[in-house]
N, C-alpha and C positions, 0 to 999 in steps of 0.2 A: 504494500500500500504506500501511496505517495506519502512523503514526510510533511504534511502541515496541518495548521493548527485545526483540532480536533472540532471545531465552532464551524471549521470551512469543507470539511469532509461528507458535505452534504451533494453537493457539483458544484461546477469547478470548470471555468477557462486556463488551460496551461497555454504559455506564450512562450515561444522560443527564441532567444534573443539574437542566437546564432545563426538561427536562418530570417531573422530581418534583419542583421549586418549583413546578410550575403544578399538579399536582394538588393539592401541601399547598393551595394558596390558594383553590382550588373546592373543597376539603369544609371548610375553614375559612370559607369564604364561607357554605356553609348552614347556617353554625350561629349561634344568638343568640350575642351578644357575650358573656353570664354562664355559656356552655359550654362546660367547657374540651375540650380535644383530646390523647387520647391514641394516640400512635404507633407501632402495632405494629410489631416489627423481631426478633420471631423468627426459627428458620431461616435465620441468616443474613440479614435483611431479607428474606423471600421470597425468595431467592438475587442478592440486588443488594449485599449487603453491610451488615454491621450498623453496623461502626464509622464507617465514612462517612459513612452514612444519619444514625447518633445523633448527629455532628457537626452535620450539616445541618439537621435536624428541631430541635435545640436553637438553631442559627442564627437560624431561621425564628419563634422564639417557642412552640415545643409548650410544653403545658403538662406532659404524662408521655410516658412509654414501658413498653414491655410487653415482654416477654421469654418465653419457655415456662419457662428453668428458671435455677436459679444459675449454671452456668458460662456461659450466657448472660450472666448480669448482672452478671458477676464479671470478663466481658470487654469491656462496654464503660465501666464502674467504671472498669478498669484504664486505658483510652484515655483516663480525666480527665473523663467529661461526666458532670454533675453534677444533670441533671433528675432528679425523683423518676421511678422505675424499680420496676414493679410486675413477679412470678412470678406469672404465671398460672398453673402449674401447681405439682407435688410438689417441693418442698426437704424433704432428712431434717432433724427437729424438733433434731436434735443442731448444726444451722447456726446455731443462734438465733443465737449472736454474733457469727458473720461476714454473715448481714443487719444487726444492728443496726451491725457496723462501719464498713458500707459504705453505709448508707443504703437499703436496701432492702425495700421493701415485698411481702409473703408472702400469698399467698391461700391462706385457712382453708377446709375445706371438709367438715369433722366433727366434731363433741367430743371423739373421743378424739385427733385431730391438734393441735388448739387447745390443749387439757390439754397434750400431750407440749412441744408448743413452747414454751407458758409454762412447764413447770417450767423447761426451759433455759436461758430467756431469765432467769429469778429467781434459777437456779443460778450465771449468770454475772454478778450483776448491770446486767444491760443490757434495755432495753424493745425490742419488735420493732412496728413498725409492721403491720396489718396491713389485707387486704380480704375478708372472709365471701363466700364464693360461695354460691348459694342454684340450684339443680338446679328449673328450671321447666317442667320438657318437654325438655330436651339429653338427658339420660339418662346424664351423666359423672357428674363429682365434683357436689359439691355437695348442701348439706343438703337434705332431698328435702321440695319444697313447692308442689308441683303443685295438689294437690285441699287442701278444706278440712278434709277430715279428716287431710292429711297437715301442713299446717301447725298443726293444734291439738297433734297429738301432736311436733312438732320444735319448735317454737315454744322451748319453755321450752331445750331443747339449744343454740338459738339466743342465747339471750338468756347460757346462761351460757357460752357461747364469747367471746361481743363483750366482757363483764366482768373476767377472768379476770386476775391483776395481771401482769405480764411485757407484757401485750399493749399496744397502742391503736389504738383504732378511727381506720382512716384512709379504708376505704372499703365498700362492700356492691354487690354485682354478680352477674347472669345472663350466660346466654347463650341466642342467639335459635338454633331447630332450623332456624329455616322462613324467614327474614325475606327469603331470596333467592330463592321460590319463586311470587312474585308473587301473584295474586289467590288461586291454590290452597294459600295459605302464610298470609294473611290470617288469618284466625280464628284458628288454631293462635297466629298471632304474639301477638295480641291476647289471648289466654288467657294466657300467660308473662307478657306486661306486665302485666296486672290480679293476677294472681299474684304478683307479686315488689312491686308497689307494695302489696296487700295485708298481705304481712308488714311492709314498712318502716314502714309507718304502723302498725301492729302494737305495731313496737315503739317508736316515737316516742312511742305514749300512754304507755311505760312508760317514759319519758325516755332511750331507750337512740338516739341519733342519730348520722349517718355525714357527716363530711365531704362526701363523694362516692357519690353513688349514679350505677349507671352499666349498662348494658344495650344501648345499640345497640353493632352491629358495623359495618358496613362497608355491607352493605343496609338495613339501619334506619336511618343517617346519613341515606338521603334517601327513603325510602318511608317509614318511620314518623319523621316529627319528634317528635313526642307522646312517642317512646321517649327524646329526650336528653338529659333530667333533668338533672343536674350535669356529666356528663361524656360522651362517646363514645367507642370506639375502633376508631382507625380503620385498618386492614390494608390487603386487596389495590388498594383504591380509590388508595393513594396510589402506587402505584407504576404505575397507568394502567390498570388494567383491571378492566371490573364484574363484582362477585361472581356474576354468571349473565347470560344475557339476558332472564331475566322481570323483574329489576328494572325496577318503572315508571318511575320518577323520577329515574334514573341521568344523571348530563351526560356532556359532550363529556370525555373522557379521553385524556392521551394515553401509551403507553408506553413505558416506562422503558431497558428492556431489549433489544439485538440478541446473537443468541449467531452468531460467526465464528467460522472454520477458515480452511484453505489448501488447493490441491491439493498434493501430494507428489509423483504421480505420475500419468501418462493413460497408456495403453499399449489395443492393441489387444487382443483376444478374437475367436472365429472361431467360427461357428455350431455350434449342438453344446455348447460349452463355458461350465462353471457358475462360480457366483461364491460365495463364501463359503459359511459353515457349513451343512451340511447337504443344501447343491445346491440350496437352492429355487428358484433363479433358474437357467433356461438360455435361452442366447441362439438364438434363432432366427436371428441373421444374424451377418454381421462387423460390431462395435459398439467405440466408441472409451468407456473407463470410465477415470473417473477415482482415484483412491483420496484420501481426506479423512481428515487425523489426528486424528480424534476418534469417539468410541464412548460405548459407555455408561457407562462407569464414568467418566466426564465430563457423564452426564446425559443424552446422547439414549439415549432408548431402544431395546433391541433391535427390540420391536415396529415401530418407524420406517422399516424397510427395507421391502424390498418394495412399492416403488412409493405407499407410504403418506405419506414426505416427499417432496417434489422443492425443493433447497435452489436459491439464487439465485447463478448461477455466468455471468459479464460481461453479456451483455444477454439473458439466458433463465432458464430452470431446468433440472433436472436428478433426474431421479426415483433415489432411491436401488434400488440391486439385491439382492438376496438380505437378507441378515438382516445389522442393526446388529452388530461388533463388540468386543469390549471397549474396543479405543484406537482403531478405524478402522472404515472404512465404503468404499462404494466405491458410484459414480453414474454414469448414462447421460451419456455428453457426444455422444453420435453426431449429435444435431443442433447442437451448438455447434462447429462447427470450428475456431475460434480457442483454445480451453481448452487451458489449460497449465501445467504446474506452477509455483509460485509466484500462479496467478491467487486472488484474493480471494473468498473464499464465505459468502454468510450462511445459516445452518443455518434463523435464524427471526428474525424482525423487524423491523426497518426494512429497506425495499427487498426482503425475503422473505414469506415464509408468516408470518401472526401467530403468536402463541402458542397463542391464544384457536383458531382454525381449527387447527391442529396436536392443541392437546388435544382437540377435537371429533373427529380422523380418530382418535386413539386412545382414545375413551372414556373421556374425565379431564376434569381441568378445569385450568386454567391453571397453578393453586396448585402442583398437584405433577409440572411439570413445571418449572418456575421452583425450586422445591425441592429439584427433584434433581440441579442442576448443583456438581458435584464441586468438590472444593477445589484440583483441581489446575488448574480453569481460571481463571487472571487477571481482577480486574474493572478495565478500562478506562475510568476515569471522565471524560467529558465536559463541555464546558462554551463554549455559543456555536461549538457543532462543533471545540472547538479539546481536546485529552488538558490534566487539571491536576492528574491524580494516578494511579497504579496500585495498584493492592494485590493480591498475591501470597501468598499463605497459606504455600506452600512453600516460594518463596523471600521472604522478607519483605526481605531486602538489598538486593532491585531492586525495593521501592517506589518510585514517585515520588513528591513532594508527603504531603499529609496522608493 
């Protein structure tokens, strides 16, 4: 049994630290030396953990990091790491001064937001760094500048956003729709990039220039180099698995993340008789079922039962029965007859089902099931096989280490 604190032996994310320095170093490896590397660690780091990850990522040499929103940034601020730290997404414009306190860079992505934040930022005396996002085919935020009659008519909104005194221009960035959809994603991609390089040169002839221009994501890092201008940034890549499998030019990856449980209990059932909510499971024979203290509101998902996962329980598997519930689950052991309470289970990961194969049996994609692991489960951080830290959201007093 894994060595930690008996309080966290209920499930359990382990993270392996050795194989995120090996992926930081294979997408830092495809990039020219003049590009720098930004480190997404929204969501929780894709549910590996933010603060650890920022520690590590800043260890390693990153040159940024990226956030979805302020209390994101605000928390690893608070943890003391000190890389420049971009909001990809919505801060209300009334934050000017707790970006500008904290060092935090805002992405723009309209003139009436750009307006509302500089007045704040003049109102409080303070300047707010910032990066203009530019809408080239995603169909989010972002000033809309797809076609060329949509850039003539933004253009000038554009130019007086980048100006406007409170602000300064720190960066200008897209995002790709398609870039992970391999040859059938090609052109599309290729349209956004001549698009987004059309306005910056745009406004370059009008002396209006960006530190950092920045547009690949995590598929672009290695199927379009031609996209990584000043910067990239890099997400699911670094935590070991390719943004799809059309990506052509994807390397060896490896994953980050095992998500464990425990059995709690095996106990017999006798032909005839159903197993959780709803009855959808009935045993045709006498069958020995395990019960697993972990459900959805831990992240596996409901949809996962019914014979859709089979987790990895001593030297076999074990297909889940009836439908995932909230804290527990419950699994076939009738071919394992050694299974026993206390034995070790991995849900997905190393020595189980990948993640990548799991989100494929349920019509997802890795992201948002890595996403949705709850705060109440522990992240177990590794290192040379050996735990050198835990972090605990709930109970944060039985941390180990950093």
């Amino acid at each position: 049994m894994i060595e930690i604190d008996s309080k966290q032996k209920r499930a359990w994310a382990e993270v392996d630290l050795d194989a995120l320095t090996a992926n930081y170093h294979t997408v830092r490896g495809a990039l020219a030396p003049s590009v720098r590397l930004c480190c997404v660690i929204k969501a929780n780091a894709y549910g590996h953990g933010a603060l650890t990850l920022a520690r590590l990522y800043q260890s390693l040499g990153a040159d940024f990091l990226a956030v979805s929103n302020i209390e994101e940034a605000l928390e690893v601020r608070l943890a003391r790491v000190s890389l420049p730290l971009l909001i990809l997404g919505y801060t209300p414009p009334a934050c000017a001064p707790l970006l500008a306190e904290h060092n935090l860079s805002q992405c723009v992505f309209s003139l009436d937001f750009a307006e509302e934040l500089a007045h704040y930022a003049r109102a409080a005396g303070v300047t707010v760094k910032i990066h203009l996002k530019l809408d080239t085919g995603m169909g989010r935020i972002g000033f809309p500048v797809r076609s060329e009659e949509e850039r003539r008519l933004h253009l000038p909104e554009i130019e007086r956003a980048a100006t406007l005194p409170g602000l300064v221009r720190e960066g200008i960035f897209t995002h790709f729709a398609s870039a992970d959809e391999g040859e059938s994603g090609r052109a599309f991609t290729k349209e956004q990039l001549a698009a987004f390089l059309a306005v910056t040169e745009a406004l370059a002839r009008r002396k209006i220039c960006f530190p950092l221009r920045h547009a690949a994501n995590s598929a672009a890092i290695f199927d379009y180099p031609e996209a990584a201008l000043d910067m990239v940034r890099a997400g699911i890549v670094l935590y070991g698995l390719p943004p799809s499998d059309a990506v052509v030019s994807c390397p060896s990856l490896t994953p980050a993340l095992t998500l464990r449980t425990v059995v709690d209990l095996v106990k017999e059932i006798r032909a005839g008789e159903t197993v959780s909510y709803g009855r959808t499971f009935r045993a045709e024979k006498t069958m020995r079922v395990a019960t697993l203290p972990i459900g959805y509101a831990d992240g596996l998902w409901r949809r996962c039962g019914n014979g859709l996962l089979s987790v990895r329980l001593r030297d076999g598997f074990a297909p889940l029965l009836g439908r995932v519930c909230m804290d527990q689950c419950m699994a076939d052991v009738s071919e394992l007859p050694r299974a026993a309470a206390g034995d070790l289970v991995t849900v997905y990961g190393n020595g189980g089902l990948s993640v990548g194969e799991l989100a494929a049996r349920c019509g997802t994609i890795a992201y948002e099931l890595l996403c949705a692991l709850g705060e109440r489960i522990p992240r177990v951080y590794r290192r040379e096989g050996k735990i050198v830290s835990v972090f605990d959201r709930i109970l944060p007093a039985y941390a180990k280490g950093r």
